[in-house]
C-alpha positions as CSV (number, residue, x, y, z in Angstrom):
1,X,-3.7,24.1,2.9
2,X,-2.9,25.6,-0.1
3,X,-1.4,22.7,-2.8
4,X,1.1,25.1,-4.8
5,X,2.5,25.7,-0.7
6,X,2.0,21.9,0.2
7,X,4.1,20.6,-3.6
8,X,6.9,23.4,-3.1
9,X,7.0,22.4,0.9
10,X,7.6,18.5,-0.8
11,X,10.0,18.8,-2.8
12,X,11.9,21.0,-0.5
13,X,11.6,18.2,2.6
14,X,12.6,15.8,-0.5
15,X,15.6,17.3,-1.0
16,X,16.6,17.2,2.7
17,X,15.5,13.9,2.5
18,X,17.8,12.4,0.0
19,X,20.8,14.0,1.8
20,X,20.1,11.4,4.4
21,X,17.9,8.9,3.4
22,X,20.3,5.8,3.6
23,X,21.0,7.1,7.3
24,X,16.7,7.4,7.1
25,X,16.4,3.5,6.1
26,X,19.7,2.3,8.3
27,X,17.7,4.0,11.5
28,X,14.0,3.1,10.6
29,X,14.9,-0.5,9.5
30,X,13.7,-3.4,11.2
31,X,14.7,-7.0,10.9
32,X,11.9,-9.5,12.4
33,X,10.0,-12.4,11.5
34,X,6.3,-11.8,11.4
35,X,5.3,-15.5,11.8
36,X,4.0,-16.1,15.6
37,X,6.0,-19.3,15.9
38,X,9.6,-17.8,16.6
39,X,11.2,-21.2,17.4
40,X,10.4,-22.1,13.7
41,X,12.6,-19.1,12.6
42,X,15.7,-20.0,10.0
43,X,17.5,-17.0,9.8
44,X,18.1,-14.7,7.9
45,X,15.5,-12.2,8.1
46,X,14.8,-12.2,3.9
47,X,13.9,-8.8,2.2
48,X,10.9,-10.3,1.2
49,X,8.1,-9.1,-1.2
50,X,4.9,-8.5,-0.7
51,X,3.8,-8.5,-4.2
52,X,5.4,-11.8,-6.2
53,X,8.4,-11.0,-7.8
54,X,7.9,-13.5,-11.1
55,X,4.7,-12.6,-11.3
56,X,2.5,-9.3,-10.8
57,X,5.7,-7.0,-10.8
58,X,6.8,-8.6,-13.7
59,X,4.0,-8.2,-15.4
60,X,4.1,-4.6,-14.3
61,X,7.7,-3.5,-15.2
62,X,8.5,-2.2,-18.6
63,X,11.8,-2.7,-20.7
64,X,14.1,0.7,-21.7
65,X,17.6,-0.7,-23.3
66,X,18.1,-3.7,-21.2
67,X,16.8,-1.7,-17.8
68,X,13.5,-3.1,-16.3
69,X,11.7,-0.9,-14.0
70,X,8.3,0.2,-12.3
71,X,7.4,2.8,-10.2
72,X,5.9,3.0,-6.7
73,X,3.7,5.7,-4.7
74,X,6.5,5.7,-1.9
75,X,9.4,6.2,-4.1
76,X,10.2,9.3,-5.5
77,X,12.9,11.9,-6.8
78,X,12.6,15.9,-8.4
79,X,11.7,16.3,-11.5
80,X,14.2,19.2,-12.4
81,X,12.9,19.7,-16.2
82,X,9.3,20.1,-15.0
83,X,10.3,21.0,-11.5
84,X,7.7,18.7,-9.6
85,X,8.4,15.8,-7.2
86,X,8.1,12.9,-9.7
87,X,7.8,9.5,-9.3
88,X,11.3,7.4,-9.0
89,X,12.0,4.2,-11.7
90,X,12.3,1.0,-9.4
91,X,13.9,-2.5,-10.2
92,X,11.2,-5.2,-9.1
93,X,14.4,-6.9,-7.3
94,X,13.4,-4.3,-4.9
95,X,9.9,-3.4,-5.3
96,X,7.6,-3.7,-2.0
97,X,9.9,-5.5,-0.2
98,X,10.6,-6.0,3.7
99,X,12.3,-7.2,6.3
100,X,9.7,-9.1,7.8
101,X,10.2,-13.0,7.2
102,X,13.0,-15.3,8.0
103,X,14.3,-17.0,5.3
104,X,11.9,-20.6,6.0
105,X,8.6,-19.0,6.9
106,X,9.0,-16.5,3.3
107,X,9.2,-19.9,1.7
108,X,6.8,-22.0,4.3
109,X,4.2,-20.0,4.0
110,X,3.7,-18.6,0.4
111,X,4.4,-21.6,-1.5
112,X,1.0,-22.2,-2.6
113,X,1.0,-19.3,-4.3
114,X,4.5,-18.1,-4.9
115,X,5.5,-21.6,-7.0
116,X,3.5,-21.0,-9.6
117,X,3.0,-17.6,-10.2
118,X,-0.5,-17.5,-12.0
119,X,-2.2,-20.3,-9.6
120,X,-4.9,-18.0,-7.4
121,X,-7.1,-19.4,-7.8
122,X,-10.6,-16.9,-6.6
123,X,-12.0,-19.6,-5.1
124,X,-10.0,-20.8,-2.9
125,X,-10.2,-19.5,0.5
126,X,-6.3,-21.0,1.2
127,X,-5.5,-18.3,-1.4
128,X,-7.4,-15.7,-0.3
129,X,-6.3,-15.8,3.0
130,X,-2.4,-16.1,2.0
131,X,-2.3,-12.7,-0.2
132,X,-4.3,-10.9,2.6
133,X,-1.9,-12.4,5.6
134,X,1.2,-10.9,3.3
135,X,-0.7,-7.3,2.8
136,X,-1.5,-7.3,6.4
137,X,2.2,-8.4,6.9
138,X,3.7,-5.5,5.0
139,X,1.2,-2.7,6.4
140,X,2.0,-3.2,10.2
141,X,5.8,-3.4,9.3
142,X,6.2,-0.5,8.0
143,X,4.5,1.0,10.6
144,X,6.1,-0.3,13.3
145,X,9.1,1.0,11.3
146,X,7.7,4.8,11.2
147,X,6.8,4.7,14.3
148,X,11.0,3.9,15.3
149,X,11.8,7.0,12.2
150,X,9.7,9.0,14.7
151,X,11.2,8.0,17.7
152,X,14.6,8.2,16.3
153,X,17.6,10.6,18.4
154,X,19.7,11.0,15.8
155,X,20.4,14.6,15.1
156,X,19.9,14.7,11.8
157,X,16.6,13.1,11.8
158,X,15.3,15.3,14.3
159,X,16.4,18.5,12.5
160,X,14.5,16.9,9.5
161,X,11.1,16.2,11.2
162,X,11.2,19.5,13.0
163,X,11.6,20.9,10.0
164,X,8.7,19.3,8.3
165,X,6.2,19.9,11.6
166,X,5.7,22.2,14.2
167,X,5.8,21.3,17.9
168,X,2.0,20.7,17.8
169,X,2.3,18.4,14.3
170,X,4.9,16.6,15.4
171,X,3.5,15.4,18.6
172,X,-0.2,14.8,16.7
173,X,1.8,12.1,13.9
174,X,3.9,10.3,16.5
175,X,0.5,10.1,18.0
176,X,-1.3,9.1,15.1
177,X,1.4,6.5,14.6
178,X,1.3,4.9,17.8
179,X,-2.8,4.9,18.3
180,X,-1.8,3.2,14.7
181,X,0.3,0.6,16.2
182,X,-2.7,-0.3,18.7
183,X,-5.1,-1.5,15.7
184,X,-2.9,-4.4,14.4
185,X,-2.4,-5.6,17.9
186,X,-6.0,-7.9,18.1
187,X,-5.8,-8.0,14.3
188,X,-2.5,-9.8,14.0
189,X,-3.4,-12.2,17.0
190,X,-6.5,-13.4,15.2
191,X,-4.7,-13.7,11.6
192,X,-1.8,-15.4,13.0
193,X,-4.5,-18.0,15.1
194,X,-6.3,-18.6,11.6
195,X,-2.6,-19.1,9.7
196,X,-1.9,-21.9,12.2
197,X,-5.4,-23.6,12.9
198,X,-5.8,-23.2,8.6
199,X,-8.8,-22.0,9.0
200,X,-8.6,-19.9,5.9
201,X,-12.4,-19.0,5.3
202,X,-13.2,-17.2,8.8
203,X,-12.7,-13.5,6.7
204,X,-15.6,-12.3,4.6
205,X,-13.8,-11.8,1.3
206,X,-14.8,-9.5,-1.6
207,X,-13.1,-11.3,-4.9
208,X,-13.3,-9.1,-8.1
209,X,-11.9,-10.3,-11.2
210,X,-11.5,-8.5,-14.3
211,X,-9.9,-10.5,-17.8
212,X,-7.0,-8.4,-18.8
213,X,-4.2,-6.8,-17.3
214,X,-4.4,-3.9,-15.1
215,X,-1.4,-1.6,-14.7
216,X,-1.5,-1.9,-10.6
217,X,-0.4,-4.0,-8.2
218,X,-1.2,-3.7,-4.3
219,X,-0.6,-5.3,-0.8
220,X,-2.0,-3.0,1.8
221,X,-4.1,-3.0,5.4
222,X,-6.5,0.2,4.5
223,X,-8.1,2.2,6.5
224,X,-11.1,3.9,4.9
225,X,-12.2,7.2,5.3
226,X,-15.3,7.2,3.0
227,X,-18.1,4.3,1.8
228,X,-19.2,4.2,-1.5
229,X,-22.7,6.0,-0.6
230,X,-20.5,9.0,0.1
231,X,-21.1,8.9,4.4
232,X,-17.5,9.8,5.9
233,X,-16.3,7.2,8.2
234,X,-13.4,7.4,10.7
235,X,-12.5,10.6,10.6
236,X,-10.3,10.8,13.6
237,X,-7.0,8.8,13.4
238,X,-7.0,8.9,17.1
239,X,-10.1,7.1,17.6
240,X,-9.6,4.2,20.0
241,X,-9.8,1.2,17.0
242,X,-9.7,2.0,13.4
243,X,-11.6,-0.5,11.4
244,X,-9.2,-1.6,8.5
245,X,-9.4,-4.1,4.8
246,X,-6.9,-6.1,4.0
247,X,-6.2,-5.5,0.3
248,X,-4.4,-7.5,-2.2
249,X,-4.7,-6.1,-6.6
250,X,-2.5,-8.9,-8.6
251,X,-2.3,-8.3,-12.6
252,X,-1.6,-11.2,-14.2
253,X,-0.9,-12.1,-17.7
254,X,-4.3,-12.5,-18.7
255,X,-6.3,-11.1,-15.7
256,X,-6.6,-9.0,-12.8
257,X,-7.2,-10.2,-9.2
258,X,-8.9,-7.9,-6.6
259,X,-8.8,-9.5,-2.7
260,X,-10.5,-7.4,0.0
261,X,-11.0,-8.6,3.0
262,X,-12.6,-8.0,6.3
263,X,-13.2,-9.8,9.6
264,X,-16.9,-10.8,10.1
265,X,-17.4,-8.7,13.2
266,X,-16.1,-5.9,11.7
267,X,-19.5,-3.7,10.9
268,X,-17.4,-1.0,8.8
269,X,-15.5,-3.3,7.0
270,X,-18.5,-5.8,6.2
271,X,-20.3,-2.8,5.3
272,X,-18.2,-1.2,3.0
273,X,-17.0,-4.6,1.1
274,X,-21.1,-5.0,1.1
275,X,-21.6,-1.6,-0.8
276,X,-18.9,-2.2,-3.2
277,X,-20.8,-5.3,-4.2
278,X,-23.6,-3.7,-4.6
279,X,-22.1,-0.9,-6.6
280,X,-24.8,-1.3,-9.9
281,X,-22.5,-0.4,-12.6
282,X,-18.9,-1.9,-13.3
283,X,-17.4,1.9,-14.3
284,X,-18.9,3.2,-10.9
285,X,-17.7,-0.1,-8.9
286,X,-14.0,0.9,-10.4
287,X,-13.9,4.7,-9.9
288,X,-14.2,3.9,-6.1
289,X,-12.1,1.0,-6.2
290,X,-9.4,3.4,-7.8
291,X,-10.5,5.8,-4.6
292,X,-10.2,3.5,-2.2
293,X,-6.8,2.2,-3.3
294,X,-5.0,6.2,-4.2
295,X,-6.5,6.9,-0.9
296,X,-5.4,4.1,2.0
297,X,-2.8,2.1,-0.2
298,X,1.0,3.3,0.6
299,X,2.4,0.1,-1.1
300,X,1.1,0.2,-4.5
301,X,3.0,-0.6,-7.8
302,X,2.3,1.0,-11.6
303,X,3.5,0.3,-14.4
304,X,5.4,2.7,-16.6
305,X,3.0,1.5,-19.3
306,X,0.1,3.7,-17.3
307,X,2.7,6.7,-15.8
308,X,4.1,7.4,-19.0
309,X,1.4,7.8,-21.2
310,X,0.2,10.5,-19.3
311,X,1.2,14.4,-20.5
312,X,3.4,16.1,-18.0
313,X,0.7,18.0,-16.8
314,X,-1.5,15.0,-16.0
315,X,1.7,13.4,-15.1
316,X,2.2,16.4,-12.5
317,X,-1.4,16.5,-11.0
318,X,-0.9,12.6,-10.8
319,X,2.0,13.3,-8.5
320,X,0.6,16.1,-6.6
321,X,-2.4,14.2,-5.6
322,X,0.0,11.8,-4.0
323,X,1.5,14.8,-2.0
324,X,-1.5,15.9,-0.7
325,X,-2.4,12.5,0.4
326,X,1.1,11.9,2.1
327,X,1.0,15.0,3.8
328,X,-0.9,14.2,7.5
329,X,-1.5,17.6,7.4
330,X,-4.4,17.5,5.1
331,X,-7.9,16.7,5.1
332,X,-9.0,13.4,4.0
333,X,-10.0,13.1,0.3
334,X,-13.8,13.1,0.1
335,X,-15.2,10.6,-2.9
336,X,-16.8,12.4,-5.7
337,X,-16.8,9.7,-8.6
338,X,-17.6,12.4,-11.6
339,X,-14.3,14.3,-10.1
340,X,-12.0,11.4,-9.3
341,X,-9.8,11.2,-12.5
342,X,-7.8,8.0,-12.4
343,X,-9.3,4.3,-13.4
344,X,-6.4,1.8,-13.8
345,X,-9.2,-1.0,-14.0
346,X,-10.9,1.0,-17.4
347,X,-10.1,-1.9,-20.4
348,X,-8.0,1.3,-22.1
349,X,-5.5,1.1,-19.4
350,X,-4.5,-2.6,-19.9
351,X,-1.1,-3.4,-20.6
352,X,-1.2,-5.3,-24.0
């Protein structure tokens, strides 16, 4: 599909969008704890975040007058000077949150790392296994809430999504949605076994580090479509399982955090976290990292310091490569790392 037809087709269904969107959220919305032990619950369900509020996103966010703010992949408005669908300024009050925890498990659970902002600690599996159980958390809840946007009878809502797919389209993403569904069903009982048994160490982990700060933040259950030796994997989102990462990128003040992790009977999964290791060279290693992440991740936070440095041209493509990633209409990227032209993890990029 052409992308001049696919950004003018965006910020079209964006406007329709924003006529409705709080109807969108109000209808979508789901309030449930994702802890397995219900009879623990203390309501109420807390619009939790996936990403720590006192610490990545605030190390993300960037001060204009008083105003803090970020921006996020899934948020986004028209850009009427430069006519292009831009990327929206978000309050880290209500960056990547959810619905998704009652108000004791949100504390329960995360306190280890959530108390003290800067504790993960790389080594310790407790940790690892905490920031991957959130980014698994987020992913199938906002997927179980698509999948209710797409099921939705309200008039208006309908008109929208027939107006963004054709009969065929339609009934290929509700599918794609629900065969989605299926793939955190084993997953989640597994993670939730582990959470309660604390047996933190039972997923291979992949744990790269870098000592500055890096102008993304992540919490994300991807599923990848390419390794780093260029083979195309999963190509069919209607494949009976989709192999998935669990993916966690937390800037700090003085560092940056990359989780991934993957269960040990997972051969794709093992795989690719193996050939990431073994990537020879750290710029290589990154430019697929930054594929990897603009690729799978839906919930991923930059910082103004990155966005706004960019020209509006480069500011544009940025934000058309998003489209044409959003849009299930589209082919999957294909990796080419002398093409690929973001690196949030390059030393250049660092917020100072």
């Amino acid at each position: 599909m052409d992308s001049d037809k696919i950004n003018e087709e965006m910020i079209e269904m964006r406007k329709q969008f924003n006529r409705i969107q709080s109807k969108i959220r109000s209808e979508a919305n789901i309030k449930d704890c994702f802890h397995p032990d219900k009879e623990e619950c203390v309501l109420p369900i807390k619009s939790a975040h996936s990403l720590q509020r006192q610490g990545s996103l605030r190390f993300l966010e960037k001060d204009l007058d008083g105003n803090r703010y970020l921006y996020i992949h899934t948020e986004r408005e028209h850009n009427f000077k430069h006519d292009f669908f831009d990327l929206k300024k978000t309050g880290r009050k209500v960056a990547t949150t959810f619905d998704g925890f009652c108000s004791f498990h949100d504390t329960e659970i995360f306190k280890l790392i959530e108390n003290e902002p800067e504790i993960t600690d790389i080594d310790n599996d407790e940790h690892l296994f905490l920031h991957s159980y959130r980014s698994f958390a987020i992913a199938a809840h906002r997927k179980f809430e698509e999948d209710k946007y797409y099921q939705s009878e309200d008039p208006e809502i309908i008109s929208l999504l027939n107006n963004m797919f054709n009969p065929v389209q339609l009934a290929e993403s509700k599918l794609g949605v629900r065969a989605a569904l299926n793939d955190f069903i084993e997953p989640k009982k597994r993670m939730d076994e582990w959470l309660l048994n604390k047996e933190y160490s039972n997923l291979e982990y992949l744990v790269i580090e870098y000592p500055y700060t890096c102008p993304i933040g992540c919490a994300a259950y991807i599923t990848p479509h390419q390794l780093p030796n260029g083979k195309s994997i999963q190509m069919n989102p209607l494949d009976e399982f989709q192999s998935s990462v669990f993916t966690t990128v937390l800037p700090f003040s003085n560092r940056t955090v990359i989780i991934l992790a993957a269960f040990p009977d997972d051969p794709i999964g093992c795989k690719l976290l193996d050939q990431i290791d073994a990537i020879p060279y750290e710029l290589k290693q990154q430019k697929f990292l930054n594929f990897f992440l603009f690729e799978g991740a839906e919930n991923v936070v930059i910082s103004p310091h990155f966005i706004e440095k960019l020209s509006t041209q480069k500011r544009k493509e940025y934000c058309e490569l998003i489209n044409f990633i959003q849009d299930n209409r589209t082919p999957f990227l294909k990796y080419n790392d002398k093409k690929f032209p973001i690196n949030y993890f390059d030393p250049s990029n660092a917020i100072k």
